[in-house]
C-alpha positions as CSV (number, residue, x, y, z in Angstrom):
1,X,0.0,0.0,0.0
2,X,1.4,3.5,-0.8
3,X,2.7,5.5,2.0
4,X,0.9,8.8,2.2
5,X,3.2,11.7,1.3
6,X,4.9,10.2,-1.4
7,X,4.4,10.4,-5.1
8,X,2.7,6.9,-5.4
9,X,0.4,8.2,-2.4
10,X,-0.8,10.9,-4.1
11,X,-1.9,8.9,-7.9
12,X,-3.4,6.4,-4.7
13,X,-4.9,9.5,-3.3
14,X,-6.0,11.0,-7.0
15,X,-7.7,7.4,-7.7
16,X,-9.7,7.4,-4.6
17,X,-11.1,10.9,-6.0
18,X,-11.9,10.1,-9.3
19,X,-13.5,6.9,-8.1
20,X,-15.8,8.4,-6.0
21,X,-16.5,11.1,-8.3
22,X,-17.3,8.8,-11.2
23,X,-19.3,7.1,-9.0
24,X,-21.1,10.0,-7.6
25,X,-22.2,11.0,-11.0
26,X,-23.2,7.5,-12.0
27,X,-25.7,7.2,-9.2
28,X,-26.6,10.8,-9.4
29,X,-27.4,9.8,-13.1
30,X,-29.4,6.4,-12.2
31,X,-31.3,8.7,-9.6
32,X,-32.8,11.0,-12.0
33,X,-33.6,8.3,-14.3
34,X,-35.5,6.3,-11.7
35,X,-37.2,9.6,-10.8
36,X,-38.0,10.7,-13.8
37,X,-39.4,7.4,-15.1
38,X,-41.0,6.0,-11.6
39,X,-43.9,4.5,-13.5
40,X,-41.9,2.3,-16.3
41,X,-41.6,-1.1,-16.4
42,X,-38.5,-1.9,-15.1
43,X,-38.8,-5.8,-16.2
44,X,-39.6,-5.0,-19.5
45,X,-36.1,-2.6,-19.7
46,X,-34.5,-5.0,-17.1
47,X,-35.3,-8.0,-20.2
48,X,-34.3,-6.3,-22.7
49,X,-31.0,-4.7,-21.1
50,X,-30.3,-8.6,-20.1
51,X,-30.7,-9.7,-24.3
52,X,-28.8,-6.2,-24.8
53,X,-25.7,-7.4,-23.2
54,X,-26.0,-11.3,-23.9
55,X,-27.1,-12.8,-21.2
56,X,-29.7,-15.1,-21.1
57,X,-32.9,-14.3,-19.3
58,X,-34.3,-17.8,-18.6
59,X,-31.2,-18.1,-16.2
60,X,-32.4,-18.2,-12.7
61,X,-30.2,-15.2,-11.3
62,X,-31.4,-13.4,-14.3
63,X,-35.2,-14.5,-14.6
64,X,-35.4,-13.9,-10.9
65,X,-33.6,-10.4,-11.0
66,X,-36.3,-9.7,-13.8
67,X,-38.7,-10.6,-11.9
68,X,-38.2,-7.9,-8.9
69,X,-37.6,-5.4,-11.7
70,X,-41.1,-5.9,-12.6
71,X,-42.4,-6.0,-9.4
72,X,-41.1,-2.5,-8.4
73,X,-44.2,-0.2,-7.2
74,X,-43.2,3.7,-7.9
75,X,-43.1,4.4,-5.1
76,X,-39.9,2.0,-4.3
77,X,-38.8,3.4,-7.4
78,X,-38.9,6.8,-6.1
79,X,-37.3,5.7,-2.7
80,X,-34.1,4.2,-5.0
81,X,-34.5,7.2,-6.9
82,X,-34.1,9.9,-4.4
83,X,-31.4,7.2,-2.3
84,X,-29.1,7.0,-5.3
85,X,-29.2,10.6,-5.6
86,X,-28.3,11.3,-2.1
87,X,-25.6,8.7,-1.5
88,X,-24.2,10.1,-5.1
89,X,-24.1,13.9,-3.9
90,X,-22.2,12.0,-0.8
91,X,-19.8,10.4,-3.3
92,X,-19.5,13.3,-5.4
93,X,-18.6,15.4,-2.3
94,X,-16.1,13.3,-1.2
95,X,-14.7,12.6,-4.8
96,X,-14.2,16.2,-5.3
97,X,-13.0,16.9,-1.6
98,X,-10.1,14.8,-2.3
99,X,-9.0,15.6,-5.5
100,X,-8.5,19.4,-3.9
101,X,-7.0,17.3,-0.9
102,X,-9.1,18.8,1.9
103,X,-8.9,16.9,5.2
104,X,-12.8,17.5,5.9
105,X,-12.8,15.0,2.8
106,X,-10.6,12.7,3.9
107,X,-12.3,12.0,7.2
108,X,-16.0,12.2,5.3
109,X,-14.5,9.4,3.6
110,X,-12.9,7.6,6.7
111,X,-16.3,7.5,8.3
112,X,-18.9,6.8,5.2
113,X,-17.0,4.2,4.0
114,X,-16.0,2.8,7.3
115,X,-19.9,2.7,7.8
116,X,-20.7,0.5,5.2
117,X,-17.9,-2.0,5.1
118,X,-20.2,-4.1,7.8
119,X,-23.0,-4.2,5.5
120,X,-20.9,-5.0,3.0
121,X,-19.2,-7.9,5.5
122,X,-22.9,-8.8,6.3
123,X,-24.1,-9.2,2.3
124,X,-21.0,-10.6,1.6
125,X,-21.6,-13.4,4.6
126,X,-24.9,-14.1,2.9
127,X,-24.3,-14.3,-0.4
128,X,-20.7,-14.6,-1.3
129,X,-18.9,-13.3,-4.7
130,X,-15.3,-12.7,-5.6
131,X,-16.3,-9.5,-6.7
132,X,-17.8,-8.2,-3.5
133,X,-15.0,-9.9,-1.2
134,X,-12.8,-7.3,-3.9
135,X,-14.9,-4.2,-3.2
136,X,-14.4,-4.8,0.6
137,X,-10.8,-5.3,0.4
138,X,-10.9,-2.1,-1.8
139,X,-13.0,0.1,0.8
140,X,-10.9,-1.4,3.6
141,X,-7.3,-0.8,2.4
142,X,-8.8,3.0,1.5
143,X,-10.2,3.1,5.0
144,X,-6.9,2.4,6.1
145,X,-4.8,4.8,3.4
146,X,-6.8,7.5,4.0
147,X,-7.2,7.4,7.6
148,X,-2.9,6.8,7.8
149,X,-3.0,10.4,6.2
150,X,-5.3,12.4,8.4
151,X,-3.6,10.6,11.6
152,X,-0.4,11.6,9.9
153,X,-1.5,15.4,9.1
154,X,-3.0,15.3,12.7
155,X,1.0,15.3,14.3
156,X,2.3,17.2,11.2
């Protein structure tokens, strides 16, 4: 893991931010969506998104994530809507924080993501994936990183 304060620390540090940003604006994007289309049929789009990208929708994981796409009421749909749009302002914030390397944003981050890793530990307990064991490892060793620098900035 990159020591903070030297150059690898601060492409670490400039990944983190662009990360979160990007991520920010993706759910900022998916909340307006949901939002503004509350009333769609998300197993219809959720069926053809699935034939869109190849993947076969009489799979079970696929026929049953069709399945609750469909069965979305609006106003869940809102709920996701205005959820994603919050948790992507967060994000955006913290993406943006730390690409200007403001401490504020580096503890935001410290405490958000150290929030969800146990939900994340939780889901992950339940139903296990390489790819979400990855994300936690991710969130954890930035946890870590990040936290190493405002400790650090803290004596300094």
């Amino acid at each position: 893991m990159p020591k903070p304060g030297d150059g690898s620390g601060d492409r670490f540090l400039l990944l983190i931010a662009l990360e979160r940003s990007l991520r920010g604006l993706l759910l900022l994007t998916a909340g307006i969506y949901l939002l503004a289309n509350a009333g769609a049929d998300f197993g219809s789009i959720a069926n053809h998104l699935a034939r869109a990208i190849e993947l076969d929708p009489r799979r079970h994981f696929i026929k049953d994530l069709i399945a609750k796409a469909g069965s979305l009421k609006r106003h869940e749909v809102k709920l996701f809507g205005a959820g994603a749009i919050g948790y992507g302002v967060l994000e955006l914030v913290e993406g943006v924080g730390l690409f200007y390397r403001q401490r504020w944003a580096e503890w935001l981050t410290v405490v958000a993501t150290s929030l969800l890793i146990p939900l994340e530990l939780y889901e992950e307990a339940r139903h296990p994936g390489p790819l979400k064991a990855a994300g936690i490892a991710v969130n954890i060793a930035i946890v870590v990183y990040l936290f190493r620098i405002v400790h650090r900035k803290g004596r300094g």
